[in-house]
C-alpha positions as CSV (number, residue, x, y, z in Angstrom):
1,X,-4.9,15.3,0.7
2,X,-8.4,15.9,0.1
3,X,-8.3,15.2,-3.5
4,X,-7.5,12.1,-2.6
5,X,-9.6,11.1,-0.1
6,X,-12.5,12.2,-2.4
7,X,-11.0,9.9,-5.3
8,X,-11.2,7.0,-2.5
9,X,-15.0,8.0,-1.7
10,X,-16.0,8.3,-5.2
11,X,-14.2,4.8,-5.6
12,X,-16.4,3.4,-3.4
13,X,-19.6,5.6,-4.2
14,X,-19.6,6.6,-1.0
15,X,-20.8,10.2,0.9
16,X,-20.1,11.1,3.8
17,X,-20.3,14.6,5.8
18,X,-18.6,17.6,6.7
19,X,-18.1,16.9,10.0
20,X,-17.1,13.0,9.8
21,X,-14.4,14.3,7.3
22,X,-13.7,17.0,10.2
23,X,-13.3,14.2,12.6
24,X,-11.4,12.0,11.0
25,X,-8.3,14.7,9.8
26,X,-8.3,15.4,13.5
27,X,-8.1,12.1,14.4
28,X,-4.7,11.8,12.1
29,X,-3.4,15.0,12.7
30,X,-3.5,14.4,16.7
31,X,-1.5,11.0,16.4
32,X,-2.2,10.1,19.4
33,X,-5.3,7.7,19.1
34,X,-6.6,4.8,17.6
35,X,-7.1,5.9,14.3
36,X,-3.4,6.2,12.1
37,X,-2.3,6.7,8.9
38,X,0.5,7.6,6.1
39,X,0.8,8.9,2.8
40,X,2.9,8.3,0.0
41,X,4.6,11.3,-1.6
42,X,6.5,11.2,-5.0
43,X,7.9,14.8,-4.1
44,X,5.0,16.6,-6.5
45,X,2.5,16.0,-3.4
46,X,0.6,13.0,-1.8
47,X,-0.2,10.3,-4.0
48,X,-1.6,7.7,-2.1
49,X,-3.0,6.8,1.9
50,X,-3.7,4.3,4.5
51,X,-6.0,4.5,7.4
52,X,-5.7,2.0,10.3
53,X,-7.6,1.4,13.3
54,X,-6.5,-0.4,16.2
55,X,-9.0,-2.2,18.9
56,X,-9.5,-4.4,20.9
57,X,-10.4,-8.5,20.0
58,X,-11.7,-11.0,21.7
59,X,-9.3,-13.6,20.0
60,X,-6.1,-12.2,21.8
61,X,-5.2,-10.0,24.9
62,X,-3.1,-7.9,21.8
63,X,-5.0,-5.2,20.1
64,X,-5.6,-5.8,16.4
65,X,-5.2,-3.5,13.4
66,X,-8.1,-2.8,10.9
67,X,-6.4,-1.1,8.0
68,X,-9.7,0.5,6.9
69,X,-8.7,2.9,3.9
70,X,-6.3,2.5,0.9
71,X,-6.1,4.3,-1.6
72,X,-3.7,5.8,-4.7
73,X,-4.6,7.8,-7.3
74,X,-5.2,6.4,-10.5
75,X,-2.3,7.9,-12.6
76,X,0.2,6.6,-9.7
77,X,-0.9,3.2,-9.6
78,X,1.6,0.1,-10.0
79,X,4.4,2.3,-8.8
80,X,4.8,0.1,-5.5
81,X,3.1,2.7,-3.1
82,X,0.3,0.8,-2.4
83,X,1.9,-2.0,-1.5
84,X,5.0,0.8,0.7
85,X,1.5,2.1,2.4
86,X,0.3,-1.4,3.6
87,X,4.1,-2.5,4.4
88,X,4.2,0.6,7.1
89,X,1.0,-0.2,8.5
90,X,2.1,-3.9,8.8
91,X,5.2,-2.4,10.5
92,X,3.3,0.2,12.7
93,X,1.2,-3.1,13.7
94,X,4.3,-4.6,14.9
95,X,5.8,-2.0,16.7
96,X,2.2,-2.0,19.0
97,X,2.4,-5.9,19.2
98,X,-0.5,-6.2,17.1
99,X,-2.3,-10.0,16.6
100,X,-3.0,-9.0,13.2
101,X,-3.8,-7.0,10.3
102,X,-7.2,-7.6,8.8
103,X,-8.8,-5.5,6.0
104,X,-11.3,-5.9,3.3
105,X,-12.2,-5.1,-0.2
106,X,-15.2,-5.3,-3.2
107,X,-15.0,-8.3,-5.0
108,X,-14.6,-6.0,-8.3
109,X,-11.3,-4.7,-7.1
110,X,-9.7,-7.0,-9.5
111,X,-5.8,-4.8,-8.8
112,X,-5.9,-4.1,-5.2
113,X,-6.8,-8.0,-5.0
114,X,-4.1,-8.9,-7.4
115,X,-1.9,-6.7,-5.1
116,X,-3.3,-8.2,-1.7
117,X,-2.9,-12.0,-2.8
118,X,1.1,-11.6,-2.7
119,X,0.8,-10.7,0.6
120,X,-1.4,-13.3,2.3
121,X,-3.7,-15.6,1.4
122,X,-8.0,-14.6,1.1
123,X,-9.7,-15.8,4.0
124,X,-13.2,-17.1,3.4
125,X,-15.0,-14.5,5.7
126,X,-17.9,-12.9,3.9
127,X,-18.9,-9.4,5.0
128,X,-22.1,-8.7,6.2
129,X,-23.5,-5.2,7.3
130,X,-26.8,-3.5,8.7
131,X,-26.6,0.2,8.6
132,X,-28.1,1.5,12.1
C-alpha cells in the first residue's frame, strides 16, 4: 500500500511526513472515524485507493463526503478500478445518507477528468487555498 500512496504523492509533487502518513493508516485501519477508504486488488496486490472524508455542511443537516484521494497505478489504468473505487465511495456515501460527494482535481489531469465527466457534470467552483 505504500507504493501506492507514494505514486499518488509524487503525482501530485507533494511531501508529507512520517507522522501524517502514521496518522492517516491509523485512521483507515481503525474504521471507525471519519476518514474511509478501499482498495482495488487484481489478486497480485493493491492496485488502486480512495480516501473519503465525511463532515459536516452547512447546506444540509446530512453529512457530506469529501472523496479526497484517488489514485491507480500507472500500469493498471483504464481497467475500470478507478471508476469501481469512486462507485463504492458513492455507495458508502449512501449507506450514511450522505448530501453529496464532492472532490477535486488539477486542471492537467486530462484522464481522471475524462473519467469524472461520465459521472457528473464540472461545477464551476474554483479552488482557492492559503497554507496556515
Amino acid at each position: 500500500m505504500g507504493a501506492l500512496w507514494r505514486g499518488y504523492r509524487d503525482f501530485y509533487r507533494a511531501a508529507q511526513s512520517d507522522e501524517v502518513d502514521a496518522a492517516l493508516w491509523a485512521a483507515l485501519l481503525a474504521d471507525e472515524g471519519e476518514i474511509r477508504g478501499y482498495v482495488a486488488d487484481r489478486g497480485q496486490g493493491p492496485i488502486g485507493l480512495v480516501h473519503y472524508v465525511f463532515h459536516k455542511t452547512t447546506w444540509s443537516l446530512k453529512p457530506i463526503c469529501y472523496l479526497q484521494d484517488l489514485f491507480v497505478a500507472r500500469e493498471d489504468r483504464g481497467g475500470g478500478a478507478a471508476k469501481a473505487l469512486m462507485l463504492a465511495c458513492f455507495d458508502d456515501a449512501k449507506a450514511k445518507d450522505a448530501f453529496r460527494v464532492y472532490w477535486q482535481t488539477q486542471e492537467y489531469n486530462a484522464p481522471a477528468r475524462s473519467l469524472y465527466d461520465t459521472l457528473t457534470p464540472r461545477s464551476s467552483f474554483i479552488v482557492y487555498r492559503k497554507e496556515l
